[in-house]
C-alpha positions as CSV (number, residue, x, y, z in Angstrom):
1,X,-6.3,10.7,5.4
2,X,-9.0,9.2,3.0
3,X,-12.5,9.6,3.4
4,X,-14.5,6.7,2.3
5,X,-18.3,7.4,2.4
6,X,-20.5,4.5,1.6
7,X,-22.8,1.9,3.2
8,X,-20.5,-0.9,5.7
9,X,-19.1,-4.3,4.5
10,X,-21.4,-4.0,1.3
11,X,-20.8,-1.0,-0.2
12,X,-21.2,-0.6,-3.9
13,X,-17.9,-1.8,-5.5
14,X,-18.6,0.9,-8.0
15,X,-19.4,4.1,-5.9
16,X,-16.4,3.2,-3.8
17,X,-14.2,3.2,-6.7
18,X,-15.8,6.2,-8.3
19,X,-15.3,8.3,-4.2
20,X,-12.0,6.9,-4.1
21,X,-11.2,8.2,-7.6
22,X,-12.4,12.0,-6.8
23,X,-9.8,11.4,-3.4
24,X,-7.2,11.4,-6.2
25,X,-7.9,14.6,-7.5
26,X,-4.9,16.7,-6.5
27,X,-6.6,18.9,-4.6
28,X,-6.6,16.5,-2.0
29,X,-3.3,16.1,0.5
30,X,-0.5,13.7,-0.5
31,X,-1.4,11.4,2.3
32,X,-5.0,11.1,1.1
33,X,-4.2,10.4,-2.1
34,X,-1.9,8.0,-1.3
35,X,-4.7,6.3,0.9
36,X,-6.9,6.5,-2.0
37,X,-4.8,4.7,-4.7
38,X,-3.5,1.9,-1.8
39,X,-7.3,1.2,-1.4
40,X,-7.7,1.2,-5.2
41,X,-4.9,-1.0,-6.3
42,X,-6.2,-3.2,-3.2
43,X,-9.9,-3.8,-5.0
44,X,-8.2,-5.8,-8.0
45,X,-11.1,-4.4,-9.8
46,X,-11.0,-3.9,-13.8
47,X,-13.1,-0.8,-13.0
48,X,-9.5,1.0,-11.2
49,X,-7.6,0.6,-14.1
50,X,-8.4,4.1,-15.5
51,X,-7.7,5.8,-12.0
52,X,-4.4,3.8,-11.5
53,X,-3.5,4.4,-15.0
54,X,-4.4,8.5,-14.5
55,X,-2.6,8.5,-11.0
56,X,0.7,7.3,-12.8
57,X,0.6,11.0,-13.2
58,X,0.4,12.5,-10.2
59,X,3.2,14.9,-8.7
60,X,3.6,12.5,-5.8
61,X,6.5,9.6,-6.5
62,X,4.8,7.4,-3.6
63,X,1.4,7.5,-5.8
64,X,2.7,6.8,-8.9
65,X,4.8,4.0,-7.4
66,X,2.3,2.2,-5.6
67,X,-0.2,2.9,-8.6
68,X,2.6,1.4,-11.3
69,X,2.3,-2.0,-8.4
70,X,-1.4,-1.7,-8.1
71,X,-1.8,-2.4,-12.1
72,X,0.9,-5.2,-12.0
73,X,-1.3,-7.0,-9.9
74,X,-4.3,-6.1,-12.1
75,X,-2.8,-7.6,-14.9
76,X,-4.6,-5.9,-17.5
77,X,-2.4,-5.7,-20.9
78,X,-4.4,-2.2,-21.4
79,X,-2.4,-0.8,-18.8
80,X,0.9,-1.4,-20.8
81,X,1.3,1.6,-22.6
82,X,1.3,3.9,-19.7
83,X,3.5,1.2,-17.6
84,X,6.1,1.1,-20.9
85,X,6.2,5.0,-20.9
86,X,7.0,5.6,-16.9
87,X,9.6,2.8,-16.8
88,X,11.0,4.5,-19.4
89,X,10.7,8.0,-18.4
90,X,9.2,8.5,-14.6
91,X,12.0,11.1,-12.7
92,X,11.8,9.1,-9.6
93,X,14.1,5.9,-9.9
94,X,11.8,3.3,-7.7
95,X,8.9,4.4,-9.6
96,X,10.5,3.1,-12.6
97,X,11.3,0.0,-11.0
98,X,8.0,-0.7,-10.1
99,X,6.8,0.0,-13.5
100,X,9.1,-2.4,-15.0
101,X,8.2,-4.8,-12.5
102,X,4.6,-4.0,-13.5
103,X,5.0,-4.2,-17.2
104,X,6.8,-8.0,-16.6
105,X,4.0,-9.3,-14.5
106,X,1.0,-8.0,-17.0
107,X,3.4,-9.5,-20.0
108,X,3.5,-12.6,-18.3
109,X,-0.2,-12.7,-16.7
110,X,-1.4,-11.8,-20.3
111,X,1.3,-14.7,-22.2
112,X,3.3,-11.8,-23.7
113,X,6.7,-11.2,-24.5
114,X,8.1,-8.2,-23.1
115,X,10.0,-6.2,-25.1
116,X,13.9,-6.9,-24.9
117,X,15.6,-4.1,-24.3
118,X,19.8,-3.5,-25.4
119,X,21.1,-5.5,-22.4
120,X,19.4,-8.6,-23.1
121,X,21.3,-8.8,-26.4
122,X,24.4,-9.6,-25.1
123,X,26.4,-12.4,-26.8
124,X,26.5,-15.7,-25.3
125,X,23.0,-15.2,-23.6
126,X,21.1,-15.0,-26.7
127,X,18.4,-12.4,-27.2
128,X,15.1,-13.6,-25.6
129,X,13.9,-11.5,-22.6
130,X,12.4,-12.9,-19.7
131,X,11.0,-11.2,-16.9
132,X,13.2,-11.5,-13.6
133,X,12.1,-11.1,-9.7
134,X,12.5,-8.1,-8.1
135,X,15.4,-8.4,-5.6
136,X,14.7,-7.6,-2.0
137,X,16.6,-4.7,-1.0
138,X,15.0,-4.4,2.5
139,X,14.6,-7.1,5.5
140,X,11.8,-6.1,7.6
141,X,9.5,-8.2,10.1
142,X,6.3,-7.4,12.1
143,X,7.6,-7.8,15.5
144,X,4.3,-6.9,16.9
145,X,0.9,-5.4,16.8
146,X,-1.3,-4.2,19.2
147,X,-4.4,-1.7,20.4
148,X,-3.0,0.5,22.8
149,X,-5.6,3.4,22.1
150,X,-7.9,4.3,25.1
151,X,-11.7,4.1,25.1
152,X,-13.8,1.1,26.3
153,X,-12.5,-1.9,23.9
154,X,-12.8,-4.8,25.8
155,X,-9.8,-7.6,25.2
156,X,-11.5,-9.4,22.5
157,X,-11.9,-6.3,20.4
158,X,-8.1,-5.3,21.1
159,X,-6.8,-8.7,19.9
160,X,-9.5,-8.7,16.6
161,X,-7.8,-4.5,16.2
162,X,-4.4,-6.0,16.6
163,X,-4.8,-9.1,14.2
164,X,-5.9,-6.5,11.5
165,X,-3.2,-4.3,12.1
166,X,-0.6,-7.5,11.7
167,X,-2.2,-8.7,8.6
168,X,-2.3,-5.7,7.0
169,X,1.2,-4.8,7.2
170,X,2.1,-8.4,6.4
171,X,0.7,-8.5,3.5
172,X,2.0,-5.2,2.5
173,X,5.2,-6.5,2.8
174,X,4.5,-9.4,1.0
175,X,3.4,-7.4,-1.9
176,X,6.2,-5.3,-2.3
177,X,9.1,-6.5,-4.6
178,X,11.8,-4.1,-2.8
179,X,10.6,-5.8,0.7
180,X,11.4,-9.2,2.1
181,X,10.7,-11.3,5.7
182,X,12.3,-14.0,5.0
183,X,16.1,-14.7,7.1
184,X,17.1,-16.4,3.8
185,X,16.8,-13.8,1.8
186,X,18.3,-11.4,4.0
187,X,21.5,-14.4,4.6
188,X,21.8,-14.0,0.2
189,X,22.1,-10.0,-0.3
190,X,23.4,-9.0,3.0
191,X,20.0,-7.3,4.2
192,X,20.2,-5.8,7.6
193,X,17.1,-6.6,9.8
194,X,14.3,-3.9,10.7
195,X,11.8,-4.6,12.8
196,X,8.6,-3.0,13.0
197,X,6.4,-2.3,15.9
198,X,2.8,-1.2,14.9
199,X,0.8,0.2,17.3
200,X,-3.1,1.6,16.7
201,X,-2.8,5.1,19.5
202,X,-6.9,6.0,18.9
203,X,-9.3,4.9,17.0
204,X,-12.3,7.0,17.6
205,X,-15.9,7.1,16.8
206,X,-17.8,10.5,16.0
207,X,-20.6,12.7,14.5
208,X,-19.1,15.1,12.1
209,X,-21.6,17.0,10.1
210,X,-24.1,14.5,8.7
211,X,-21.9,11.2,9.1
212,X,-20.6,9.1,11.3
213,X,-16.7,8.8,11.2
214,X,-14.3,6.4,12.4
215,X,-10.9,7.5,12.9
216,X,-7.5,5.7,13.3
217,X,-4.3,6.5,14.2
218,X,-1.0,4.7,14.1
219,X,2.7,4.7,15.3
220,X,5.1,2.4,13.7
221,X,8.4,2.2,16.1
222,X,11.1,0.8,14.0
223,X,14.4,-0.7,15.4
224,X,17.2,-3.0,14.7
225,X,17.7,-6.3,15.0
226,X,19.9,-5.5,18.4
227,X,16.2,-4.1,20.0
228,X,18.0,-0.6,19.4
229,X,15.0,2.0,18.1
230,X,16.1,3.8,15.2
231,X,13.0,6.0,14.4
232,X,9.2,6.3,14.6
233,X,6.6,7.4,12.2
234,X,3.1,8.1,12.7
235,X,-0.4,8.4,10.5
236,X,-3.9,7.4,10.3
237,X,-7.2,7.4,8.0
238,X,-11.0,7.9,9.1
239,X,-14.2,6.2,7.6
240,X,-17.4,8.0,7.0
241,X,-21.1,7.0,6.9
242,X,-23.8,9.0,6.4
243,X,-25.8,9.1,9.2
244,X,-28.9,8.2,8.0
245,X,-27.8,4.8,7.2
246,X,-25.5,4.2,10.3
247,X,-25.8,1.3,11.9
248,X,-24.2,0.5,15.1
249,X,-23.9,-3.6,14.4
250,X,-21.8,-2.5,11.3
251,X,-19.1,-0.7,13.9
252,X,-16.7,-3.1,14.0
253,X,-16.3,-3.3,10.2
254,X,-16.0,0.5,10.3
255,X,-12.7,-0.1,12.6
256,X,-11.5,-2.7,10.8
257,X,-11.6,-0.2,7.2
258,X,-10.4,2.6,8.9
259,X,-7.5,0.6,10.8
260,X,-6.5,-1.3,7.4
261,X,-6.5,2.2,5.7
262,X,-4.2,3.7,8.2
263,X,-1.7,1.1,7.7
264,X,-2.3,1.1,3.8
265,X,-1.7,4.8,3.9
266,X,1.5,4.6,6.5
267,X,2.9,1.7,4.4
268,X,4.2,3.7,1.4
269,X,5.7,6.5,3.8
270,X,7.4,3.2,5.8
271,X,9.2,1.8,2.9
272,X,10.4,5.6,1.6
273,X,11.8,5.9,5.2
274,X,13.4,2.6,4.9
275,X,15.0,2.5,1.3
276,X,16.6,6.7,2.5
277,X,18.2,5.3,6.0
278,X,19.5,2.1,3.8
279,X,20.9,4.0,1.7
280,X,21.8,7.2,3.8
């Protein structure tokens, strides 16, 4: 779980990145930092590229991975050099994927040529490289999102919970190279469909010490495309104010981070599960 302490909806870019940052430090649990570095690759801010760049380090394969994706989107050609040296030499084989998928979208964000490497010499071909799409290796769909955590939320509130949760993941998906939603794509490399239920179990609202805390948890059902479930995984993430400047009108924000982090964080630990059964 990731923590995120700072003032609702109009927190200090800045401070969040620097309290997400200290979230990376490996004293923290896997799952927070993976939280941590989803959140930061999600800011598109200049200011992560020295966290990204530093998580490309971690022990954890999921962090590294979804940092190599977080500083492709950035685009920043500083970033290069540490995206070169893990698509060259990460142990993990999607995180080097993902860093050469990184490496061509700064080259081409920044007008650069990547360099070619010995395949793109063959004869007949010629020599130029050019960077190439990812190709899907997973079809997976939303099926459906809901709020079935208990409490008082009235039906408005449930449907606002569920639209986050369905956005979220959709865009997830949409970011991710190895993922498509599209039947055509699926129809050209043989992709078998997975469909995804996600479902928000609790989302609760607490004092803890001096803050006020927001917690969310998740269950993703996943089954076939025969309605068959195949397996389940579960996770969630908590916000934290500091009491002194809670504010009960800024609630619904506070649900809306903490449910977008749980699905950030459960998204990296969904497409692991999905890439092993594919392949298992």
């Amino acid at each position: 779980m990731v923590i995120v302490s700072a003032a609702p909806a109009r927190a200090n870019e800045e401070a969040r990145i620097a309290e997400l940052t200290a979230t990376m430090d490996e004293r923290h649990s896997e799952r927070e930092r993976i939280a941590a570095v989803t959140a930061l690759a999600r800011l598109g801010s200049k200011s992560t590229l020295r966290p990204l760049v530093a998580a490309l380090s971690d022990k954890s394969a999921t962090v590294r991975g979804i940092a190599a994706a977080g500083l492709g989107k950035l685009g920043h050609r500083a970033a290069l050099p540490a995206l070169r040296n893990a698509a060259a030499s990460d142990a993990d084989a999607l995180v080097r994927k993902r860093a050469t998928e990184a490496v061509a979208a700064v080259c081409v964000a920044n007008g650069i040529e990547p360099a070619a490497s010995p395949a793109a010499k063959t004869a007949g071909f010629g020599n130029k490289p050019r960077a190439v799409a990812p190709r899907p290796e997973i079809y997976m769909v939303v099926k459906s999102a809901r709020d079935d955590s208990p409490g008082a939320h009235d039906k408005k509130a449930r449907a606002a919970h569920a639209d986050v949760l369905r956005t979220t993941m959709t865009s997830s998906v949409a970011g991710d190279g190895t993922l498509t939603s599209a039947a055509a794509d699926a129809r050209k490399y043989g992709l078998g469909l997975r469909n995804v239920d996600v479902s928000c179990v609790s989302l609760e609202t607490r004092q803890s010490g001096g803050y006020i805390e927001v917690e969310a948890q998740l269950r993703l059902a996943i089954s076939d495309d025969r309605g068959k479930m195949l397996s389940f995984l579960s996770g969630g993430a908590k916000v934290q104010v500091p009491k002194a400047k809670f504010d009960a009108r800024y609630l619904p924000q506070l649900r809306k981070e903490a449910l977008e982090n749980a699905v950030r964080g459960l998204f990296a630990n969904l497409v692991d599960h999905l890439r092993r059964s594919a392949t298992s």
